[in-house]
Structure formats: C-alpha cells, structure tokens
N, C-alpha and C positions, 0 to 999 in steps of 0.2 A: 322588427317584430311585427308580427302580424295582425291588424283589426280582430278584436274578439270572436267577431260577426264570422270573420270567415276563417277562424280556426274550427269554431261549433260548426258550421258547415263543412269544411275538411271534415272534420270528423264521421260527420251524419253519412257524407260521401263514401267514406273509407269503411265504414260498418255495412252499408248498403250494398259494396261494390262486393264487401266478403261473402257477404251472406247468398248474393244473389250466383256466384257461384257455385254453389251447391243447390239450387231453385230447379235445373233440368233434371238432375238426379232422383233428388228429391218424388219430382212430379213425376219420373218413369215409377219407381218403387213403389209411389201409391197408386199407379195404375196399373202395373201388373198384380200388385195385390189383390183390386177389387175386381180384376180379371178373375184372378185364382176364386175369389169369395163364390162369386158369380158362378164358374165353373163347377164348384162344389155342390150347392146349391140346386145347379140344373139337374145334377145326376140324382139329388137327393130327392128330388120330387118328381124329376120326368116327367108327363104332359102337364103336371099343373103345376109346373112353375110358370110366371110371369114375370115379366122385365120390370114394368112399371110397379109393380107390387113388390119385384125385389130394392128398387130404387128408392121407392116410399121407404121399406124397413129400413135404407141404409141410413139416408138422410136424416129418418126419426131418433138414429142414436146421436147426433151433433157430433161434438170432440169427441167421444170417446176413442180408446188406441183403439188400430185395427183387430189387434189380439182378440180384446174385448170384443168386439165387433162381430168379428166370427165367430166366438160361442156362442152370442146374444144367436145371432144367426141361425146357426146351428140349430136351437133351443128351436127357436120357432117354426123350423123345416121340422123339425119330431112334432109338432103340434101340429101343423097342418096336415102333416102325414096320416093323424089318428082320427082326424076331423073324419073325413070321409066314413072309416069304420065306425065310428059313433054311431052315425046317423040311420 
C-alpha cells in the first residue's frame, strides 16, 4: 500500500493532469470570444473606438461570464454613442 503522502499527490497529479487538458481549448474559446466582443464593439463606434479603453472596460468587469460581459459592453457602446450628440 502506498504512503498517504503520495497517494494525496497522485491524486493532486491526476486532477491536474485532467483538468489541464481542456486548458488550450479553454484558452482559444476565450480568445476568439474577446476577438468577437472587440469586433462588435469596433463597428459600433468606428473612429471612436479605442483599444486601451476597450481593455480597461473588460478588465473592470473581473469574473463576470462573457455573456454578461457583452451586454455590459454593449450598454456602454450606446452611451458613448450618445455622448457626442449630447454635447
């Protein structure tokens, strides 16, 4: 039978090794998504969209699902859109 020690680490191994299999998937899906976000985004504002100012609003939502993410988004491309007319 085997040391407790390295049964908890088989384990820890075995959960890691699973998980990390689905890690490159994972990481294309969220980056074609915030491709897609981005893309949206551009057309919705044209000249006054910026990179850095879309990256700030992403960032500012933390965990939130992407779902979320992109209405929040959304939301704030019609705001800025109206900004200009306001003024």
């Amino acid at each position: 039978m085997l040391p407790l020690r390295w049964h908890v680490s088989l384990l820890a191994w075995s959960a890691t090794a699973k998980d990390s299999i689905n890690l490159p998937t994972s990481y294309l899906v969220g980056c074609l998504e915030l491709e897609r976000l981005r893309a949206a985004s551009q057309t919705r504002l044209g000249d006054a969209f910026r990179l850095r100012r879309f990256h700030d609003r992403v960032l500012s939502f933390g965990h939130m699902p992407p779902t979320l993410v992109a209405r929040a988004i959304a939301a704030d491309d019609e705001t800025e859109q109206r900004r200009p007319e306001e003024a």
